[in-house]
C-alpha positions in Angstrom: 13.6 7.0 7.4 11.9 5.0 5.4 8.2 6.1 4.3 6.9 2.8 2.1 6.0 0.2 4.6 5.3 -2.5 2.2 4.0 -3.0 -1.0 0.0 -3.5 -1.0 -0.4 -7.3 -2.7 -4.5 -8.2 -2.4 -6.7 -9.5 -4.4 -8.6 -6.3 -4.8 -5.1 -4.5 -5.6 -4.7 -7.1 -8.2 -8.1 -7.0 -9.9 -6.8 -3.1 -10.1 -3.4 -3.8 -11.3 -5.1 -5.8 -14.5 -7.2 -3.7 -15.5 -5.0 -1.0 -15.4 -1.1 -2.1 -15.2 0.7 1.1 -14.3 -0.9 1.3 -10.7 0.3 -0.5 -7.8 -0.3 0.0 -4.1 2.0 0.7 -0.6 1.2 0.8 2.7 3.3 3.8 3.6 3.5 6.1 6.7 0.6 8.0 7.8 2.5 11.0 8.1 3.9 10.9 4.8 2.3 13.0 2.0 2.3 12.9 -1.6 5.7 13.9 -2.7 7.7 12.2 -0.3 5.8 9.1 -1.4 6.7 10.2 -5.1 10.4 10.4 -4.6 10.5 7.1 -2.8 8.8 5.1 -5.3 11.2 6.7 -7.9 14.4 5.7 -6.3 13.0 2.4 -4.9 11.9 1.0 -8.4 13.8 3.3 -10.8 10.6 4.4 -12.5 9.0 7.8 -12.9 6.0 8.6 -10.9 2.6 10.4 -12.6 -0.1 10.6 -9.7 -0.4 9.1 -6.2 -3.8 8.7 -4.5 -3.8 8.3 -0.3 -5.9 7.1 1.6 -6.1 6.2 5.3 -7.7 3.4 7.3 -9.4 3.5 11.0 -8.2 1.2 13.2 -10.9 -1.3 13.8 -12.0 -3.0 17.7 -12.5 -6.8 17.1 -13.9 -9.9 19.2 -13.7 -13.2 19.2 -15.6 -15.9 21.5 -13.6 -18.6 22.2 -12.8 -21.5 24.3 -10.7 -19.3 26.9 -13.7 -17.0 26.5 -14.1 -13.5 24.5 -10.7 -11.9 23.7 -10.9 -8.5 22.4 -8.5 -6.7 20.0 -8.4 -3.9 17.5 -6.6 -4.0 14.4 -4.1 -0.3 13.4 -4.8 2.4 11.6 -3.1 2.6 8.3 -2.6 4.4 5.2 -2.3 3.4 1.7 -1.5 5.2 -1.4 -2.0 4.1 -5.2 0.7 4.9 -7.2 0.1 5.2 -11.1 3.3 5.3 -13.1 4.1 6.5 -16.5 2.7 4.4 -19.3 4.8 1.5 -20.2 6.4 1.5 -17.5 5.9 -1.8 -14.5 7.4 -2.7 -10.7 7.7 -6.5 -10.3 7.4 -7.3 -6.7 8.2 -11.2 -7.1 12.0 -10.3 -8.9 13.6 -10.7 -5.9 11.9 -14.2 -4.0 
């Protein structure tokens, strides 16, 4: 099963990624811990792994007002983690479009 959801591409994640250009981010399972993140980023992207940070995300209620009226929503909980790889080393998400 797979434990990366997607790969975390934001403008804040990017303002990161320049400043320092071994650490990308992935929305990944919120059961998934450290090490299982680790492995998956390593056979994903052939590249050796040095630290992961997690972190996880409450899901939030929203509203809106609009011509139909208020419709009420909530957006999920998630969990990201910020991967930093060994020096040198780089994923490039945009290989593949």
């Amino acid at each position: 099963m797979a434990i990366i959801i997607k790969p975390l591409v934001t403008e804040k994640m990017t303002k990161i990624t320049d400043k320092m250009p071994n650490r990308f981010g992935f929305i990944v399972r919120p059961d998934a811990n450290k090490l299982q993140i680790k492995q998956e980023v390593e056979s994903l992207y052939n590249v050796t792994v040095t630290d992961v940070r997690t972190m996880r995300y409450m899901g939030k209620r929203s509203q809106r007002y609009t011509k139909a009226g208020l419709i009420r929503g909530h957006k999920s909980a998630f969990k990201k983690a910020i991967v930093t790889l060994k020096e040198g080393e780089t994923i490039d998400f945009y290989s593949n479009i």
